[in-house]
C-alpha positions in Angstrom: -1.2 -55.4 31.5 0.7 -57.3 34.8 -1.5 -57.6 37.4 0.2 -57.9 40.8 0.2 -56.8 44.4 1.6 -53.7 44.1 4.8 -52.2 46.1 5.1 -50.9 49.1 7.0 -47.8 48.4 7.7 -46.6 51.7 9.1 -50.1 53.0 11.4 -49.9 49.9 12.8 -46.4 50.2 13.8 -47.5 53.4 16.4 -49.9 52.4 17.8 -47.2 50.3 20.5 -44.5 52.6 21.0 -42.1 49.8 17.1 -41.5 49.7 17.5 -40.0 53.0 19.6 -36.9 52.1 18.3 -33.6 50.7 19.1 -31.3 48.3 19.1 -28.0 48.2 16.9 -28.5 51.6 14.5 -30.4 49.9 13.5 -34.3 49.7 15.5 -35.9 47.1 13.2 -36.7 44.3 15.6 -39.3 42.3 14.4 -39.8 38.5 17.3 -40.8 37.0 17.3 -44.1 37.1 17.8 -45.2 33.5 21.5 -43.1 33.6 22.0 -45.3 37.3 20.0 -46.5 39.9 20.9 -46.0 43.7 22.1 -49.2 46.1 19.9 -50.5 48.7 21.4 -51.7 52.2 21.8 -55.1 51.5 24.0 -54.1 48.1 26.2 -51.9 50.1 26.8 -54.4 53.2 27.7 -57.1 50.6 31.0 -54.5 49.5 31.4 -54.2 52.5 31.8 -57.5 53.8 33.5 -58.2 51.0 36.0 -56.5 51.6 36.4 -56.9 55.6 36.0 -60.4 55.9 37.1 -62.4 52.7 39.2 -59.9 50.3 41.0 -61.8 48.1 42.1 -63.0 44.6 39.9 -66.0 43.2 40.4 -68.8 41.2 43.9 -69.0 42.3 44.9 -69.6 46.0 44.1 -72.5 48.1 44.0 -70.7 51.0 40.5 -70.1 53.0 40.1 -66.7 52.0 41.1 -67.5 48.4 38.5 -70.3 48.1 35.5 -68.0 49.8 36.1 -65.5 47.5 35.9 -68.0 44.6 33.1 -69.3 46.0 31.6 -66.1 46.5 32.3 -64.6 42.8 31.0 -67.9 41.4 28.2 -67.8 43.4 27.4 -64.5 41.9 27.6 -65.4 38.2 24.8 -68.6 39.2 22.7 -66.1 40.2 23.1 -63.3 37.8 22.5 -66.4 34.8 19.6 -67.9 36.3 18.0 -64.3 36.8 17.8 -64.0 33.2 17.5 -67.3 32.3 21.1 -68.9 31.3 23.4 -71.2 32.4 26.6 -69.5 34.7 29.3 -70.9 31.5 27.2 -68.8 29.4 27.9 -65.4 31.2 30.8 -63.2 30.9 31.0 -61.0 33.8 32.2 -57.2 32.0 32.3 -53.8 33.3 29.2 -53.1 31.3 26.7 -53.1 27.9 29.6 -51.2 26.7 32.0 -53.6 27.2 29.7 -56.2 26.1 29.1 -54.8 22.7 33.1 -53.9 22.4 33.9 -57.4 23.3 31.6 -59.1 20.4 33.0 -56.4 17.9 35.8 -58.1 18.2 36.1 -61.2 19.7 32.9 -62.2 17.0 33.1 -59.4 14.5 36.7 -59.7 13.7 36.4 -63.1 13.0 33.0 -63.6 11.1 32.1 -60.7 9.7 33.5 -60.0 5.9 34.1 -57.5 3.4 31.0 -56.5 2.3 28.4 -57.7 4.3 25.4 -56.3 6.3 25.0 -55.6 9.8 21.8 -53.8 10.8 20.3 -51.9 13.7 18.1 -49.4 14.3 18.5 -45.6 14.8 17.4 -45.6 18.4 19.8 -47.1 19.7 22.3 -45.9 22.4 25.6 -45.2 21.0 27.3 -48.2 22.5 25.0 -50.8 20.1 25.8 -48.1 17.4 29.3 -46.8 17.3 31.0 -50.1 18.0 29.1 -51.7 14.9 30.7 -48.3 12.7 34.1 -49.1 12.9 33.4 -52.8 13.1 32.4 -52.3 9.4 35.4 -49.0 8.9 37.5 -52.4 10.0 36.4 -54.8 7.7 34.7 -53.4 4.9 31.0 -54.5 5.9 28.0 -51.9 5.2 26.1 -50.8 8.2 22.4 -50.1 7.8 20.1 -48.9 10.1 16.2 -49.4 10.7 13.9 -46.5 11.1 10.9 -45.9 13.3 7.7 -45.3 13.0 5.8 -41.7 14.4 4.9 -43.1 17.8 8.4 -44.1 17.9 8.2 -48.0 17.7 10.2 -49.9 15.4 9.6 -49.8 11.4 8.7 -53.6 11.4 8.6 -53.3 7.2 11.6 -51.7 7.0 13.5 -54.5 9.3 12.1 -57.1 7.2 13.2 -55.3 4.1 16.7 -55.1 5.8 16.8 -58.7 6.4 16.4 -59.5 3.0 20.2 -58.1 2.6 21.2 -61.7 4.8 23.1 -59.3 7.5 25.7 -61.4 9.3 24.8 -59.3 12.2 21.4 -57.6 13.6 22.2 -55.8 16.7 18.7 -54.1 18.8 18.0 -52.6 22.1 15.2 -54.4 24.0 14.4 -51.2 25.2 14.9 -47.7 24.5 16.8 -45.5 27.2 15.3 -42.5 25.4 11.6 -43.5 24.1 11.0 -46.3 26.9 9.8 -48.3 22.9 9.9 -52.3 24.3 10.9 -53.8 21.2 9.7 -57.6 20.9 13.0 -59.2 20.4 11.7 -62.4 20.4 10.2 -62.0 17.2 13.3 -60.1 16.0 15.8 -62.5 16.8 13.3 -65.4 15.3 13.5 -64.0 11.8 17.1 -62.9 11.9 17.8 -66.0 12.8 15.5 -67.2 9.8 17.8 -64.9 7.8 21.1 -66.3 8.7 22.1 -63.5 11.4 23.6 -63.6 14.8 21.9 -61.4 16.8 22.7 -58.9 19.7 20.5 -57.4 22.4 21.4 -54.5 24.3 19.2 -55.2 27.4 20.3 -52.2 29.5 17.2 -50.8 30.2 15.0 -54.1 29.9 17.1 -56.6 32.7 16.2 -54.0 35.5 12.7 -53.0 34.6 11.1 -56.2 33.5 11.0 -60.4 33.7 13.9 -61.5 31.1 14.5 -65.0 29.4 17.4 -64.9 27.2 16.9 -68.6 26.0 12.7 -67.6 25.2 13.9 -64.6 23.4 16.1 -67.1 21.1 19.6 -64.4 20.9 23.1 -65.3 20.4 23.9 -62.2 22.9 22.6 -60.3 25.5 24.3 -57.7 27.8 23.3 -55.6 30.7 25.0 -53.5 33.3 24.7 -53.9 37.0 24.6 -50.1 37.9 21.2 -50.0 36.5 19.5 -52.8 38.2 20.7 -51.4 42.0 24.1 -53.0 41.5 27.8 -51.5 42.2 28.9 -49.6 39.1 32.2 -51.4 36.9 30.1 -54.5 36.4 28.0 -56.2 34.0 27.3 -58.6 31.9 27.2 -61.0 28.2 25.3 -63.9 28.0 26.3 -65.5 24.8 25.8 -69.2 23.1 28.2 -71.6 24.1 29.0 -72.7 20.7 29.7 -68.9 19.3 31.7 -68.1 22.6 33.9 -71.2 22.2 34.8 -70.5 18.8 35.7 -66.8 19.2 38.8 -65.0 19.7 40.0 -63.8 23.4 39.2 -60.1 24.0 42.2 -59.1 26.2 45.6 -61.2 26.8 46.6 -61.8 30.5 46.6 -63.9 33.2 43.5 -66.1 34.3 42.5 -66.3 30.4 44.8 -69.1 29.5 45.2 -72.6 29.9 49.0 -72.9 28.9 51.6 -70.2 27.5 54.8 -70.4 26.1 57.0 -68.5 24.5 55.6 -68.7 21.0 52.2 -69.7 21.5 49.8 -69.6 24.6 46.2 -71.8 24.5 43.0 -70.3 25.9 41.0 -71.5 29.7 37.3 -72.7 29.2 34.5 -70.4 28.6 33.5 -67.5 30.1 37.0 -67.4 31.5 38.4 -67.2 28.2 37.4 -63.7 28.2 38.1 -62.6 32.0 41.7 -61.6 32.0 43.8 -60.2 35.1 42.4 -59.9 38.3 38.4 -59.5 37.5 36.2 -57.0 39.4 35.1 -59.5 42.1 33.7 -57.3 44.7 31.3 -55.9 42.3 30.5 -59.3 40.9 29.5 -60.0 44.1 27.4 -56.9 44.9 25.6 -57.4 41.7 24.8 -61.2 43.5 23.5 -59.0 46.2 21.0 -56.6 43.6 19.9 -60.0 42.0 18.6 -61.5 45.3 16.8 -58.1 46.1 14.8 -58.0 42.6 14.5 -61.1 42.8 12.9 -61.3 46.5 10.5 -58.4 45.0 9.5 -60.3 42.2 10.5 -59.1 38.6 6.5 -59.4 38.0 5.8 -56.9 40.2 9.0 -54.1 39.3 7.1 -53.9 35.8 3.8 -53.5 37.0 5.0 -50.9 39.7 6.5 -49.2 36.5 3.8 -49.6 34.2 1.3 -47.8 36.7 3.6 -45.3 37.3 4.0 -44.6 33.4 0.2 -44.7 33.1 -0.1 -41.9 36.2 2.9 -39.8 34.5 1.2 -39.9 31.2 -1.8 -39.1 32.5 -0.6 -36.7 35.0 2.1 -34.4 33.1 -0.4 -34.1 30.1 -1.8 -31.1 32.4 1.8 -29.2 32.0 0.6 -26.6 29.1 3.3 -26.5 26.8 5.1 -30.2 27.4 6.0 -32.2 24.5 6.2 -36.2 25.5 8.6 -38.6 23.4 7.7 -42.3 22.9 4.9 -44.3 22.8 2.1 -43.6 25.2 0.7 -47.6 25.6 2.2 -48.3 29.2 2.3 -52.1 28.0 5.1 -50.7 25.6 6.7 -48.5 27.1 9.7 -48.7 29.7 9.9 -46.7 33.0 11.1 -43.6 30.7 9.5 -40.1 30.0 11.2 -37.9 27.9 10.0 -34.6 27.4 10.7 -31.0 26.8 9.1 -28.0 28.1 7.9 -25.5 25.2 11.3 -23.8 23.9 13.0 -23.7 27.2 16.2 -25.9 27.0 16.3 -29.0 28.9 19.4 -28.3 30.6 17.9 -24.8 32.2 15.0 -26.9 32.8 16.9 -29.8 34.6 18.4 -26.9 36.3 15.2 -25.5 37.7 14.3 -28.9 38.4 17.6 -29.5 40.6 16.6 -26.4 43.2 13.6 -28.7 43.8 15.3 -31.5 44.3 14.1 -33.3 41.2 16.5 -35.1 39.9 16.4 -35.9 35.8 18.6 -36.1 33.2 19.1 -34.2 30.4 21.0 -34.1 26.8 21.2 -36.1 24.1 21.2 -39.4 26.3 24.0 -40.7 24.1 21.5 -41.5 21.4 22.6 -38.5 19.0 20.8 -40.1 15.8 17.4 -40.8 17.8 17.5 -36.8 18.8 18.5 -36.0 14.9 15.1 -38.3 13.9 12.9 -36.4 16.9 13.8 -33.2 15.4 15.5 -31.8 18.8 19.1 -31.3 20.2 18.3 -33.0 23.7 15.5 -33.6 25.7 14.7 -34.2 29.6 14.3 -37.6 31.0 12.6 -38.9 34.2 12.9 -42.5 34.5 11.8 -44.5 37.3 12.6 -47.7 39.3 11.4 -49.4 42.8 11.7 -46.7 45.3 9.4 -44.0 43.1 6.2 -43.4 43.3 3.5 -41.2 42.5 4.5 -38.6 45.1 8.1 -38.5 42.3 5.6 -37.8 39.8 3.6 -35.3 41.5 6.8 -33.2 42.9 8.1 -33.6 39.4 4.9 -31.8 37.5 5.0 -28.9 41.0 9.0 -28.2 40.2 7.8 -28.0 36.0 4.7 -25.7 37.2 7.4 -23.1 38.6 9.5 -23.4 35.6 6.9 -22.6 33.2 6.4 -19.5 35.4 9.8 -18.7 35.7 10.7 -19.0 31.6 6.8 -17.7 31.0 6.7 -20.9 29.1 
């Protein structure tokens, strides 16, 4: 486990506005965090002086606001790469992990993946490293297959390595499960895909914000994130992708910005990443996701996971005294995300979110756009409390009071 000087809560919350409200005339209890975390200050003030001071198109004027706002989107991308360990012509800024995993379908799928062949993932995946990856194959005639889990809900290690003996051209993985909180090791993963001839693609959604990440250590081809999930504006994210395989794909959109020269029966394609940033790109959020970088990174992404790790440990621990809750996911805080799903004897989890809601608990609850995982747990959705900087075990404590009253309001 990550030993480090722990948080101080209180000093954090107070960077946050939104924290301050109330709801339904009680303290906001926000534990939702895996669906989108709130903004602190210093994210907020960036949009703002964005847009009072030096609002304007980049890449293209010579003007003085022209060239500050270049300056400032490019600024943005350094940091963003060097947070997670790549160089800035190695990230694509996009609006999200959606995005991302649309852009590769086609921009890389099109293009190298044939009639007939394999790609793998797993069935706990969110539906954006799943559904793209269907008609990817619908498209081109390739067989999708998908790795199980095991009963604690970790990956089926045999299984993947039986899979890889198929020679996928594509093995697409989350690092970490928005549903189970599962921290898959996708170092090892993308080692023997790799080994097996496969590009690889990680959805790190719910790992970038939660937890120190290297994309060159872990040894993918891609990795994508989003920025509303890390204390970032929403609209903005990212793909980190190898040089090489971004260079020799296709453009995803036509437009301005992503050329180098058109006419009027061929055009040729700008250098990478700007190959794949057509039209005017989303440069105040670019720059407010600069702005979330520099405030993990002044905490220390060291200290965010062991924050979260205690916390799990404490929620674990704690909610295990709420007769009649059911817990999803592994229970090792060392592999497990800031995520507890759960559901509350046979009440539903929406009527329980509900009830959770009048005491200003905030959760989230359905399916969690991970239909097959739900199919594999047995249930139709389940409630979710996730957790990031500004919670603590005061979150926790109000969360298992508000599920108290529900049990005595359902006679759960």
């Amino acid at each position: 486990m990550l030993k480090s000087e722990a948080l101080d809560v209180q000093k954090v919350r107070s960077d946050f506005p939104i924290l301050l409200r109330k709801v339904h005339g009680k303290r906001l209890v926000y534990l939702d965090n895996a669906a989108t975390t709130q903004k602190p200050r210093q994210v907020i003030d960036a949009l703002v002086d964005y847009y009072s001071r030096i609002n304007s198109n980049v890449h293209r004027s010579v003007h003085t606001l022209g060239e500050e706002a270049t300056a400032a989107y490019e600024g943005s991308r350094e940091k963003v790469a060097r947070f997670v360990g790549a160089g800035p012509r190695e990230l694509v800024f996009v609006r999200g992990t959606t995005e991302a995993s649309n852009l590769v379908r086609f921009a890389w799928g099109e293009k190298f993946v044939r009639k007939g062949d394999t790609v793998v993932t797993t069935i706990m995946e969110h539906h954006s490293n799943i559904v793209p990856w269907q008609l990817l194959a619908r498209r081109v005639g390739a067989n999708l297959k998908f790795v199980g889990l095991l009963r604690d809900g970790t990956l089926d290690l045999d299984e993947f390595d039986a899979a890889l003996k198929e020679a996928p051209s594509l093995v697409a993985v989350t690092h970490c499960s928005n549903v189970l909180g599962t921290i898959n090791d996708v170092r090892s993963i993308c080692s023997k895909a790799r080994t097996a001839g496969a590009t690889t693609f990680v959805d790190g959604a719910q790992a970038v914000p939660h937890m120190p990440v290297n994309v060159a250590e872990i040894g993918c081809d891609f990795y994508a994130f989003s920025g509303h999930k890390m204390l970032g504006p929403t609209g903005i994210g990212a793909l980190v992708g190898r040089k090489d395989l971004l260079a020799a794909m296709e453009p995803f959109q036509g437009g301005g910005e992503m050329i180098r020269e058109v006419f009027l029966d061929h055009a040729t394609w700008n250098d990478v990443p700007y190959k794949f940033e057509a039209g005017t790109v989303n440069i105040a959020d670019s720059i407010g996701l600069g702005a979330a970088v520099d405030y993990l990174t002044a905490i220390g992404m060291d200290r965010v996971r062991s924050h979260e790790m205690r916390l799990v440990k404490y929620s674990l621990e704690t909610l295990a005294g709420v007769k009649g809750l059911t817990h999803f996911g592994p229970t090792d805080p060392s592999r497990k995300g800031g995520v507890i799903s759960f559901n509350l004897a046979d009440v539903h989890p929406h009527d329980l979110a509900t009830i959770l809601d009048d005491d200003g608990v905030a959760v989230r609850a359905g399916h969690h756009c991970a239909q097959p995982l739900m199919n594999w747990l047995g249930v139709a959705a389940t409630c979710r409390a996730s957790f990031h900087v500004y919670n603590s075990t005061d979150d926790v404590d109000a969360l298992k009071s508000s599920l108290e009253r529900a049990r005595g309001i359902f006679r759960a």
